[in-house]
mmCIF file as Biopython writes it, N, C-alpha, C and O atoms, coordinates in Angstrom:
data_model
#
loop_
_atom_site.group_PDB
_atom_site.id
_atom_site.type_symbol
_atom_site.label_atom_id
_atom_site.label_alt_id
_atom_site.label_comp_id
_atom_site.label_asym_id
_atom_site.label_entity_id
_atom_site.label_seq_id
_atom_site.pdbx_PDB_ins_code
_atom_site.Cartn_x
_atom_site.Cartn_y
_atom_site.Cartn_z
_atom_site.occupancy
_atom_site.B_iso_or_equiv
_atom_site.auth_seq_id
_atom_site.auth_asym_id
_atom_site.pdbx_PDB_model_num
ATOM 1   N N  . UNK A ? 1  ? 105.704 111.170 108.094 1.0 0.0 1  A 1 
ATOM 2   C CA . UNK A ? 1  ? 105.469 112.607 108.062 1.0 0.0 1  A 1 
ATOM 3   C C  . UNK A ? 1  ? 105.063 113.069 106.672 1.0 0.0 1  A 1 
ATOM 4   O O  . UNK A ? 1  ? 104.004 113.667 106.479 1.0 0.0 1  A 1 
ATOM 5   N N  . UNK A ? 2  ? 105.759 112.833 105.899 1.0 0.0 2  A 1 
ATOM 6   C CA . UNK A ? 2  ? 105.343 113.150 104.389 1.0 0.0 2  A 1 
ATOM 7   C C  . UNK A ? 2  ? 103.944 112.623 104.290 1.0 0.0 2  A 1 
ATOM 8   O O  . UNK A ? 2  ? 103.243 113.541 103.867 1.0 0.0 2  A 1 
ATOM 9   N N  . UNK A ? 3  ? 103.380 111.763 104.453 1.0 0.0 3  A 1 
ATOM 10  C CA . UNK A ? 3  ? 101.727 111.504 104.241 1.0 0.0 3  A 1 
ATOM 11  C C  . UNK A ? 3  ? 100.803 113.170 104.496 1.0 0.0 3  A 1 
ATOM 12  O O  . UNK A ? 3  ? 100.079 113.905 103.824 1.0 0.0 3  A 1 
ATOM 13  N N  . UNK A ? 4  ? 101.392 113.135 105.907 1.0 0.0 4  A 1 
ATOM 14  C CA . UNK A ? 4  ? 100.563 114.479 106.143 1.0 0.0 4  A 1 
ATOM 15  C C  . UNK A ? 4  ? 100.865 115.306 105.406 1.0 0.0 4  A 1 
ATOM 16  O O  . UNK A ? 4  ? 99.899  115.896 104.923 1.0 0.0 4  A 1 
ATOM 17  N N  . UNK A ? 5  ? 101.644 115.572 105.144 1.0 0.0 5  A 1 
ATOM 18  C CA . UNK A ? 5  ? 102.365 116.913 104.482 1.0 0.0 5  A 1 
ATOM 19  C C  . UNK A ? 5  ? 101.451 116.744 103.032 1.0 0.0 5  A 1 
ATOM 20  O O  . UNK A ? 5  ? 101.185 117.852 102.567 1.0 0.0 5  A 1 
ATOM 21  N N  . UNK A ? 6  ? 100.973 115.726 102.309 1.0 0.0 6  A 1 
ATOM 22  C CA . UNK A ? 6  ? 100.612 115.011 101.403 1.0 0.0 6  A 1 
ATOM 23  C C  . UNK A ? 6  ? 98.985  115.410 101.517 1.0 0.0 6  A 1 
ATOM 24  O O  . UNK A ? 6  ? 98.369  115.772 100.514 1.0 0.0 6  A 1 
ATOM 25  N N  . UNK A ? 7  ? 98.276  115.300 102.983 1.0 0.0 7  A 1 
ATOM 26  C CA . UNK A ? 7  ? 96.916  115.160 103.273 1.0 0.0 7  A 1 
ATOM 27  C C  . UNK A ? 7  ? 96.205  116.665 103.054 1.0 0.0 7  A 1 
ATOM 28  O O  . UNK A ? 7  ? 95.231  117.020 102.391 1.0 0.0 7  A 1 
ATOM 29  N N  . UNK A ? 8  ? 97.645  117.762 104.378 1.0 0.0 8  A 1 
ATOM 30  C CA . UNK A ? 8  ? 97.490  118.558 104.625 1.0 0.0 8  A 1 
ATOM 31  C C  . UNK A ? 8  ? 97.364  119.596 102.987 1.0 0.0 8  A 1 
ATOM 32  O O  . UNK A ? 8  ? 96.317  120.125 102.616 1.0 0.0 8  A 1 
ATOM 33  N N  . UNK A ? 9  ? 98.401  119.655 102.403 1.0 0.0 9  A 1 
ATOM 34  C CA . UNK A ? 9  ? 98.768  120.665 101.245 1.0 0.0 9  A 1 
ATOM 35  C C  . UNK A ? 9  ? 98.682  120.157 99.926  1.0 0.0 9  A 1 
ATOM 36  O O  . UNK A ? 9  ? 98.939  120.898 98.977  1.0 0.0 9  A 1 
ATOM 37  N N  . UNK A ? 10 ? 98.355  119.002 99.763  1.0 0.0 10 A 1 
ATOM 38  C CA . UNK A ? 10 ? 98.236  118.101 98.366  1.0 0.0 10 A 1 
ATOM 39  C C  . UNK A ? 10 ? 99.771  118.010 97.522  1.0 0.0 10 A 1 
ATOM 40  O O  . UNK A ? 10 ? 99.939  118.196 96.317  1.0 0.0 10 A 1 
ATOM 41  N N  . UNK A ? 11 ? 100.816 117.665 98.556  1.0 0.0 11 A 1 
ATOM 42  C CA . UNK A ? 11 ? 102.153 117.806 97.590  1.0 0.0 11 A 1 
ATOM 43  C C  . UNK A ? 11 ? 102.986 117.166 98.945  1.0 0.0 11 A 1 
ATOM 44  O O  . UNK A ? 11 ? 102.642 117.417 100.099 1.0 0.0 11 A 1 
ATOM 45  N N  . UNK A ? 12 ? 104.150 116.290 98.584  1.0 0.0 12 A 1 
ATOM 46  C CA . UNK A ? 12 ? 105.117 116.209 99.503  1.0 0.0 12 A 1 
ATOM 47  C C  . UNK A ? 12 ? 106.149 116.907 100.224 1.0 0.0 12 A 1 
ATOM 48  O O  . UNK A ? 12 ? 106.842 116.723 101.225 1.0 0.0 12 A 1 
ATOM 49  N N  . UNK A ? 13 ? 105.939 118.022 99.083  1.0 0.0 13 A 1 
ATOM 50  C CA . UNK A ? 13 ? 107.424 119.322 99.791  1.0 0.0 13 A 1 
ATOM 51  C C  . UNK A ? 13 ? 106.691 120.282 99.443  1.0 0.0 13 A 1 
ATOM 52  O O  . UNK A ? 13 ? 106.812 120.594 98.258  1.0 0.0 13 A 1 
ATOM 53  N N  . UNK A ? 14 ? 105.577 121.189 100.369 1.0 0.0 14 A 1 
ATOM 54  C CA . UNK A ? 14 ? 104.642 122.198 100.466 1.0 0.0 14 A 1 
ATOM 55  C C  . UNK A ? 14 ? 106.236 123.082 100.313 1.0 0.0 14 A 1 
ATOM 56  O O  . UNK A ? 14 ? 107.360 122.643 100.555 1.0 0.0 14 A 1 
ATOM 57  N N  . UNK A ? 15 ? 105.830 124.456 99.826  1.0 0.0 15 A 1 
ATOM 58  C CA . UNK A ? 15 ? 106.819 125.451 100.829 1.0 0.0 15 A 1 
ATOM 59  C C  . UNK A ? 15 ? 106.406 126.154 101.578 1.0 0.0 15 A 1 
ATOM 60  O O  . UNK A ? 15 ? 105.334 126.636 101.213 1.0 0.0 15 A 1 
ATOM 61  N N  . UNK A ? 16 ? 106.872 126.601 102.864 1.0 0.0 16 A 1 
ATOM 62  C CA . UNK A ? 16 ? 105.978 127.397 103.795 1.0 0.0 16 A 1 
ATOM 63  C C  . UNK A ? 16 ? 106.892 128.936 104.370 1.0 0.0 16 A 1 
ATOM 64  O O  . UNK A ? 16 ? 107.918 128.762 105.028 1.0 0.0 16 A 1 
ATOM 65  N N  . UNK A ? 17 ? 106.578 129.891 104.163 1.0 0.0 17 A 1 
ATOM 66  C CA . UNK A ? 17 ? 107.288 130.707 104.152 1.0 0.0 17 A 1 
ATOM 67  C C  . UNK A ? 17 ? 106.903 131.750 105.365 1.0 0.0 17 A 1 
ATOM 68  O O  . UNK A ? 17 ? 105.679 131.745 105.496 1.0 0.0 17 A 1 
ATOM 69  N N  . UNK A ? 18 ? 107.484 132.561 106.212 1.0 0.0 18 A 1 
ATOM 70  C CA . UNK A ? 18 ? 107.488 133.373 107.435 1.0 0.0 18 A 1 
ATOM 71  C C  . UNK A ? 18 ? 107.261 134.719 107.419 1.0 0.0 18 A 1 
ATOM 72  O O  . UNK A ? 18 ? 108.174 135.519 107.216 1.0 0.0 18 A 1 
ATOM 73  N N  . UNK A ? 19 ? 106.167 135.034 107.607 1.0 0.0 19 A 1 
ATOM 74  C CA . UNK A ? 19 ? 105.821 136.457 108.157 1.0 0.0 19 A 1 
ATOM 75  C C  . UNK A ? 19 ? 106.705 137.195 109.643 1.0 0.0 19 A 1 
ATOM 76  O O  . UNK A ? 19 ? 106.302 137.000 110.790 1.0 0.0 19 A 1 
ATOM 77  N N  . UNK A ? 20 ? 107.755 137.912 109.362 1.0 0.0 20 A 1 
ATOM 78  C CA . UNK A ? 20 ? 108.399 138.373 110.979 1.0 0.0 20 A 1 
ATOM 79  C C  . UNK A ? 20 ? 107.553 139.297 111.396 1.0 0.0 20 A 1 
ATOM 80  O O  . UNK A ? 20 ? 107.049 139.760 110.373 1.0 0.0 20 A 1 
ATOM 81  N N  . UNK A ? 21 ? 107.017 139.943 112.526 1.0 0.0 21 A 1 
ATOM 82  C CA . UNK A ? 21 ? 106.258 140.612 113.200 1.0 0.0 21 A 1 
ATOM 83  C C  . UNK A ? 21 ? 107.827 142.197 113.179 1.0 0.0 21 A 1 
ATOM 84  O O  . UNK A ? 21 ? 109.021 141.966 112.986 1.0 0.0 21 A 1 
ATOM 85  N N  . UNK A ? 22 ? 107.347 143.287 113.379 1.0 0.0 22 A 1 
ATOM 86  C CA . UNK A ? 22 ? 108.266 143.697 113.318 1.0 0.0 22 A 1 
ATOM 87  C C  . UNK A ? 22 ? 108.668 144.367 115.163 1.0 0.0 22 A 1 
ATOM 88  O O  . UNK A ? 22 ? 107.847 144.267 116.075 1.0 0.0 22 A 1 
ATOM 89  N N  . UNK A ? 23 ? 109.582 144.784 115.274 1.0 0.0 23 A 1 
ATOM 90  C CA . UNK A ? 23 ? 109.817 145.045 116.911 1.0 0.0 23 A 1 
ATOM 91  C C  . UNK A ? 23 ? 108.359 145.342 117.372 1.0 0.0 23 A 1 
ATOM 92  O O  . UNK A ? 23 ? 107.541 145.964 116.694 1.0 0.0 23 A 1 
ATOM 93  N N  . UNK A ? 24 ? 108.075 144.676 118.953 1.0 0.0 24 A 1 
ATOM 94  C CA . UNK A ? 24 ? 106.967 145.073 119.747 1.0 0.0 24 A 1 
ATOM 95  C C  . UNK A ? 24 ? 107.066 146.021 120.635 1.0 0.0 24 A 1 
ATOM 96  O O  . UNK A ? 24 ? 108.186 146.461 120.890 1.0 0.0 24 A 1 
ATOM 97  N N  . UNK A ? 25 ? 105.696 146.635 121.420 1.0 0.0 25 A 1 
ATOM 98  C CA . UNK A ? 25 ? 105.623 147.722 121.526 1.0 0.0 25 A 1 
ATOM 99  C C  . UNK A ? 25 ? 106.617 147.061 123.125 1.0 0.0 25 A 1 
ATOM 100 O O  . UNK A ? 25 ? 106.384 145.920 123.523 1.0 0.0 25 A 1 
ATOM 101 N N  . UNK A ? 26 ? 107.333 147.679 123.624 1.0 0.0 26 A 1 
ATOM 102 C CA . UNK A ? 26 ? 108.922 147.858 125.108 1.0 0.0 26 A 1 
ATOM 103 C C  . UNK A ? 26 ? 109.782 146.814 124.225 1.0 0.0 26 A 1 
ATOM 104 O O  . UNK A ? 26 ? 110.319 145.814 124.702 1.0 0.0 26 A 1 
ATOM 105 N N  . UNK A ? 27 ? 109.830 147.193 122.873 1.0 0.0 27 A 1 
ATOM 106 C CA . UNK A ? 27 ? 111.083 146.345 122.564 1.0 0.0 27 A 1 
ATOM 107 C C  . UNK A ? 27 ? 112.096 147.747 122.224 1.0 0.0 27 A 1 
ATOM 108 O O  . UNK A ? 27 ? 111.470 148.755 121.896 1.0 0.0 27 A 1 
ATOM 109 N N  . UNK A ? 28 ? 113.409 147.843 122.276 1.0 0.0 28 A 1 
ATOM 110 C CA . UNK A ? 28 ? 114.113 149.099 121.833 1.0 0.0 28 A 1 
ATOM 111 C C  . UNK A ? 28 ? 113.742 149.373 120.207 1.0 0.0 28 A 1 
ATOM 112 O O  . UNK A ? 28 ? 113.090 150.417 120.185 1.0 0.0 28 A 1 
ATOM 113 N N  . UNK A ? 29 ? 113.839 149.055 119.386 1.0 0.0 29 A 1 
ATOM 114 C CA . UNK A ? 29 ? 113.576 149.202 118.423 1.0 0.0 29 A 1 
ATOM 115 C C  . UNK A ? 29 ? 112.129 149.330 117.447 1.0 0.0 29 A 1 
ATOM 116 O O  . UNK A ? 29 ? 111.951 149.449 116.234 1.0 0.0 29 A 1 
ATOM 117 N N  . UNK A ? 30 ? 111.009 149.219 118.899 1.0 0.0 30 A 1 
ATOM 118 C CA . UNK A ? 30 ? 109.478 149.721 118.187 1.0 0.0 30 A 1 
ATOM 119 C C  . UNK A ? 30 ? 109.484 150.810 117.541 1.0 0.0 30 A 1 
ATOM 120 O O  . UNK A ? 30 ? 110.544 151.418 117.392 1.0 0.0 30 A 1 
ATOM 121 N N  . UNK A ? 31 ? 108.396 151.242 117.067 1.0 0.0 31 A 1 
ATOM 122 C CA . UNK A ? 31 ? 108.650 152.349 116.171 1.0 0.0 31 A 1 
ATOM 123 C C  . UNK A ? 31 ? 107.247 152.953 117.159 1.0 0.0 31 A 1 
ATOM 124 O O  . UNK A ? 31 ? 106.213 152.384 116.809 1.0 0.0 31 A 1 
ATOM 125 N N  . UNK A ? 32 ? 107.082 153.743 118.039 1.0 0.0 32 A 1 
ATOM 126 C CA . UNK A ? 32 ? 106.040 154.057 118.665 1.0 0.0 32 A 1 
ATOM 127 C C  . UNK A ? 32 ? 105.068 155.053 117.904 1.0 0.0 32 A 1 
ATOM 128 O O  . UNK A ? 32 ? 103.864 154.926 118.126 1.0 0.0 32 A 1 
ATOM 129 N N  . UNK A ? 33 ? 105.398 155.808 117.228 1.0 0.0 33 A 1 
ATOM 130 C CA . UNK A ? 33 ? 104.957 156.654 115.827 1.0 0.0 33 A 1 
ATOM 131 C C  . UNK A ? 33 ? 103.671 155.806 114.728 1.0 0.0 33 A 1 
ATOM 132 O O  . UNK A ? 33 ? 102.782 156.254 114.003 1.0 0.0 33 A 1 
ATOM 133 N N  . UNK A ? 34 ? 104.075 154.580 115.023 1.0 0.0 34 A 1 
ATOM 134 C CA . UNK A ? 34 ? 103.252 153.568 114.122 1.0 0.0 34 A 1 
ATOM 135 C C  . UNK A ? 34 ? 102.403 152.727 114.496 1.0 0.0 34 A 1 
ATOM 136 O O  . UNK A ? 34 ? 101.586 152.050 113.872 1.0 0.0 34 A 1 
ATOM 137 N N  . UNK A ? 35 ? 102.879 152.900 116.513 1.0 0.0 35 A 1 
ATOM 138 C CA . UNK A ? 35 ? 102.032 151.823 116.828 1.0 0.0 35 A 1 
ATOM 139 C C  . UNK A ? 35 ? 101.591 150.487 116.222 1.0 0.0 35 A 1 
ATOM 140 O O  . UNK A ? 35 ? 101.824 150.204 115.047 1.0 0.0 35 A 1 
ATOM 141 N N  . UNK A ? 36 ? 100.692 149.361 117.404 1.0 0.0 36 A 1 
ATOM 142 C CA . UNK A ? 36 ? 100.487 148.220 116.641 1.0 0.0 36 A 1 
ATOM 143 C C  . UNK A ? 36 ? 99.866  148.285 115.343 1.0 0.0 36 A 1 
ATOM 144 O O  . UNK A ? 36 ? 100.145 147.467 114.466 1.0 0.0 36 A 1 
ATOM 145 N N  . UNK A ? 37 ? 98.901  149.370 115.152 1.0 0.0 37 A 1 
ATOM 146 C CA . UNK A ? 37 ? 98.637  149.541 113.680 1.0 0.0 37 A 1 
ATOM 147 C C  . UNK A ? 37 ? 99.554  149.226 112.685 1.0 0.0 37 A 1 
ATOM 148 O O  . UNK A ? 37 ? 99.212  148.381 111.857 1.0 0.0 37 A 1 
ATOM 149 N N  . UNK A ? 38 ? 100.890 149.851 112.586 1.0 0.0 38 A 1 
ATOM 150 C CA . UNK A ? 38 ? 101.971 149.800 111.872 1.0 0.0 38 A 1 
ATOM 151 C C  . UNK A ? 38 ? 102.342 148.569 111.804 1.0 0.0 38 A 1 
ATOM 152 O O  . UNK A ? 38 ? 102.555 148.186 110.654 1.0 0.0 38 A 1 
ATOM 153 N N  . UNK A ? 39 ? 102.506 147.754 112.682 1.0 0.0 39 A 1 
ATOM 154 C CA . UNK A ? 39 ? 103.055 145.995 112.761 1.0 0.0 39 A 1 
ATOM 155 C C  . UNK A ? 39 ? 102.213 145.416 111.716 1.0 0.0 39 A 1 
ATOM 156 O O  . UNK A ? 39 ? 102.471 144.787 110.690 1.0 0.0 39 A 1 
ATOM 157 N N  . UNK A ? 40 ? 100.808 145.926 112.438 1.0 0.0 40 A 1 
ATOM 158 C CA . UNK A ? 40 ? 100.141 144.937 112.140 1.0 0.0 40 A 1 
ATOM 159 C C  . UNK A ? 40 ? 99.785  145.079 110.215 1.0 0.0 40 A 1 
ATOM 160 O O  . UNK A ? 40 ? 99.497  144.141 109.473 1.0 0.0 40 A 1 
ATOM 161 N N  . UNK A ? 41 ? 99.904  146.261 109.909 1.0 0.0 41 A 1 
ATOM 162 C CA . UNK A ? 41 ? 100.329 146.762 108.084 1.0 0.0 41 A 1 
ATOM 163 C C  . UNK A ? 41 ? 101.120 146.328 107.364 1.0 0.0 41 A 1 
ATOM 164 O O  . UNK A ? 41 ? 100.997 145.883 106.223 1.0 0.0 41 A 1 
ATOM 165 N N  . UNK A ? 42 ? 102.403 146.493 108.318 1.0 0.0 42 A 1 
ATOM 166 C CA . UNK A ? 42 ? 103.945 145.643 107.660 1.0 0.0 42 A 1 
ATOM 167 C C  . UNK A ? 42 ? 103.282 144.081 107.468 1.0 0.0 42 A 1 
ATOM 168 O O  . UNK A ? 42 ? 103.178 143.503 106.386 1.0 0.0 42 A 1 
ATOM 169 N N  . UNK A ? 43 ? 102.942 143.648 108.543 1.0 0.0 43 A 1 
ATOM 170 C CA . UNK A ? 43 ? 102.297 141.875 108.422 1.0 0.0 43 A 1 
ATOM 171 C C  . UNK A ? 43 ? 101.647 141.823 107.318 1.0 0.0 43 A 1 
ATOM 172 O O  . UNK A ? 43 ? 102.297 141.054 106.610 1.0 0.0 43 A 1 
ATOM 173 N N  . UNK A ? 44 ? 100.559 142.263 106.629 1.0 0.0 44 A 1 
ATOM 174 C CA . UNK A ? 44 ? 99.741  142.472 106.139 1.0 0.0 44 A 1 
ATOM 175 C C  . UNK A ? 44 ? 99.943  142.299 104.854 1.0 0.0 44 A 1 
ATOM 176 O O  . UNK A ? 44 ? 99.473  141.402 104.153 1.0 0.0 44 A 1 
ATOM 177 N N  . UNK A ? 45 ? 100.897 143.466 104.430 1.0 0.0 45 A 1 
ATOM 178 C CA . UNK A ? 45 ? 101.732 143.504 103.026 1.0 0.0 45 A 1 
ATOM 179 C C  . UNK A ? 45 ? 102.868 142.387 103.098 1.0 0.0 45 A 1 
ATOM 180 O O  . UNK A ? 45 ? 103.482 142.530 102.041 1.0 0.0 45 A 1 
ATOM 181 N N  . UNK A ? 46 ? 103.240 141.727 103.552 1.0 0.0 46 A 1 
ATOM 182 C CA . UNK A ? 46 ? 104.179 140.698 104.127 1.0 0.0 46 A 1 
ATOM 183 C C  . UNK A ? 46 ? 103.087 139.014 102.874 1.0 0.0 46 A 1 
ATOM 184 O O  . UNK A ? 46 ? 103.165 138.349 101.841 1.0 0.0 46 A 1 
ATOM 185 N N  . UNK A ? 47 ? 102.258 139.263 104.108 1.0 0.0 47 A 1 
ATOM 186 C CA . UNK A ? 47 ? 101.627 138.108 103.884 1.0 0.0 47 A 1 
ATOM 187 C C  . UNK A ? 47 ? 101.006 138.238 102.253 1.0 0.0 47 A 1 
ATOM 188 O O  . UNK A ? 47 ? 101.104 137.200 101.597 1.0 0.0 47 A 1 
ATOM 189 N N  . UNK A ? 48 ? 100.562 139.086 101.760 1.0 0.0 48 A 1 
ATOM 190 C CA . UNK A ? 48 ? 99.631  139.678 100.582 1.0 0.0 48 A 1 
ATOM 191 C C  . UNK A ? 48 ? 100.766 139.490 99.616  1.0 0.0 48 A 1 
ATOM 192 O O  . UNK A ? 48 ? 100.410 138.976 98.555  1.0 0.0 48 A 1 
ATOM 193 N N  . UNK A ? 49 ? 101.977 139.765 99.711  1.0 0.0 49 A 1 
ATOM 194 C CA . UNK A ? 49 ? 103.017 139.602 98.986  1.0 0.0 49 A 1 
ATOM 195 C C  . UNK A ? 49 ? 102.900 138.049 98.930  1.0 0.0 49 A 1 
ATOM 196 O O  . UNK A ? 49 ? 102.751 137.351 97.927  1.0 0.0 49 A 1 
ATOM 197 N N  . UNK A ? 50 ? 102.981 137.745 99.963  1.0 0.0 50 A 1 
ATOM 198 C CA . UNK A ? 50 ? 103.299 135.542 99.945  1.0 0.0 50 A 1 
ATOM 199 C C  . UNK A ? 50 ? 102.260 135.016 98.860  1.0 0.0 50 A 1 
ATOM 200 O O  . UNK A ? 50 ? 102.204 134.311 97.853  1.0 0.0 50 A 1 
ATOM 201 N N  . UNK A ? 51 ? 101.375 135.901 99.802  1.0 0.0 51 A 1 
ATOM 202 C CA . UNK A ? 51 ? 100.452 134.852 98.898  1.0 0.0 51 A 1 
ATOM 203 C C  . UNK A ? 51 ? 99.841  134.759 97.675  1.0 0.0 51 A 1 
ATOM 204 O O  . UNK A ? 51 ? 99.044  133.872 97.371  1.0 0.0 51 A 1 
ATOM 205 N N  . UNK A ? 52 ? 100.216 135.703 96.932  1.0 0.0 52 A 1 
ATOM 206 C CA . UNK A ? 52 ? 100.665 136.421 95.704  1.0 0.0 52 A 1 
ATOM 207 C C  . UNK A ? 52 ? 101.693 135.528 95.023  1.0 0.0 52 A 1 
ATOM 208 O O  . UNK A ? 52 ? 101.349 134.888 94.029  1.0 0.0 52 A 1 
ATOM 209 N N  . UNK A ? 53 ? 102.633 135.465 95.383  1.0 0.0 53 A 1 
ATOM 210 C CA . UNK A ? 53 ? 104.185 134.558 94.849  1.0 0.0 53 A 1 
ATOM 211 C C  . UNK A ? 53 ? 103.649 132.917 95.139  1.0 0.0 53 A 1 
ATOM 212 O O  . UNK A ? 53 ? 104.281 132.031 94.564  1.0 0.0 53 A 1 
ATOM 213 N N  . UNK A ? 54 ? 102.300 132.465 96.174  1.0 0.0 54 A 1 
ATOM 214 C CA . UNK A ? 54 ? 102.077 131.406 95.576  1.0 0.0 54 A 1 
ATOM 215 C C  . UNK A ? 54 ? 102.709 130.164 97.195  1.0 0.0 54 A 1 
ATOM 216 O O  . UNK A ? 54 ? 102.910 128.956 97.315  1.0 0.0 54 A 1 
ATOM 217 N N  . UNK A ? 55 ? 102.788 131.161 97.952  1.0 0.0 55 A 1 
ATOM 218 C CA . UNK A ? 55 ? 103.389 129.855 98.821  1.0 0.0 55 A 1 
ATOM 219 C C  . UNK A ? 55 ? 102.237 129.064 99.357  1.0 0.0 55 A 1 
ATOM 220 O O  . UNK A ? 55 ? 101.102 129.538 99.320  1.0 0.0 55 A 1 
ATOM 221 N N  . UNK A ? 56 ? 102.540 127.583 99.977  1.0 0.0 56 A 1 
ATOM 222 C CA . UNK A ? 56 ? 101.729 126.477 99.867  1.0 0.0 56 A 1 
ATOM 223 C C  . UNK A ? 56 ? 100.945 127.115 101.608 1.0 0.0 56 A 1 
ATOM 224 O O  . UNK A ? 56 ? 99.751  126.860 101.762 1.0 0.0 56 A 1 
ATOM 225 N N  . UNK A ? 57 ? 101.574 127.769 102.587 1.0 0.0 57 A 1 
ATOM 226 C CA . UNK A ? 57 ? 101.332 127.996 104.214 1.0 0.0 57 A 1 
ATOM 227 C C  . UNK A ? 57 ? 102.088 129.563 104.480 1.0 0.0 57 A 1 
ATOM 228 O O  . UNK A ? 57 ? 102.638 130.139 103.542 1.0 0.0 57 A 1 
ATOM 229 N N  . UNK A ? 58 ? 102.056 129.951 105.378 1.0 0.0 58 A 1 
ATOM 230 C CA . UNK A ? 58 ? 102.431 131.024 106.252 1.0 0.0 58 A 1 
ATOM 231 C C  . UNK A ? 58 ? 102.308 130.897 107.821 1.0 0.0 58 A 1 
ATOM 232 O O  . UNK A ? 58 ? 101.310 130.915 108.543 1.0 0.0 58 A 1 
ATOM 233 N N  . UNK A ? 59 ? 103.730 130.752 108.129 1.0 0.0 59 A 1 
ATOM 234 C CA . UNK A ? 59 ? 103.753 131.399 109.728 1.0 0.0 59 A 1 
ATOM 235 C C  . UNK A ? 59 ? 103.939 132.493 110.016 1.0 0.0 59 A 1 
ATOM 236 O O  . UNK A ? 59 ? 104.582 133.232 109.270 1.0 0.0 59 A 1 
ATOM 237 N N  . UNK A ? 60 ? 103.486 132.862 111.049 1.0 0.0 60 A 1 
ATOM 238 C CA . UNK A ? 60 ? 103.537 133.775 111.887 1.0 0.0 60 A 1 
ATOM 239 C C  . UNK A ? 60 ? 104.735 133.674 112.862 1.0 0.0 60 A 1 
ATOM 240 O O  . UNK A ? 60 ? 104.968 132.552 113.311 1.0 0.0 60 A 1 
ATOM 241 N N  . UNK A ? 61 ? 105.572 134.762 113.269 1.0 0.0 61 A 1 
ATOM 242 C CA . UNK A ? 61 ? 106.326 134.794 114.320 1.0 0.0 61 A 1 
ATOM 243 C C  . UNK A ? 61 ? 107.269 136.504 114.602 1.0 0.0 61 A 1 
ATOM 244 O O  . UNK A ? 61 ? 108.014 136.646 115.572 1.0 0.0 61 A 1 
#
């Protein structure tokens, strides 16, 4: 496994860090005021932050 990790990111211990999606729209806690627009902003500045500080990947979830 480490090879790939090696192929993929040029390093043996990439760090990969997580973007959370924030509540969806029939979840109790959406923010309907913000709509997916709003998710999809929070993500946005989420990720722009990461990748800023330098991380090697980003998931989504």
């Amino acid at each position: 496994m480490t090879g790939n990790f090696t192929t993929v990111f040029g390093k043996t211990k990439p760090v990969i860090a997580m973007v959370h999606l924030g509540a969806l729209p029939g979840s109790p806690l959406h923010d309907a005021s913000r709509g997916l627009e709003g998710l999809v902003e929070g993500a946005a500045r989420d990720l722009d932050a990461l990748q800023k500080a330098g991380f090697d990947a980003v998931m989504f979830g």
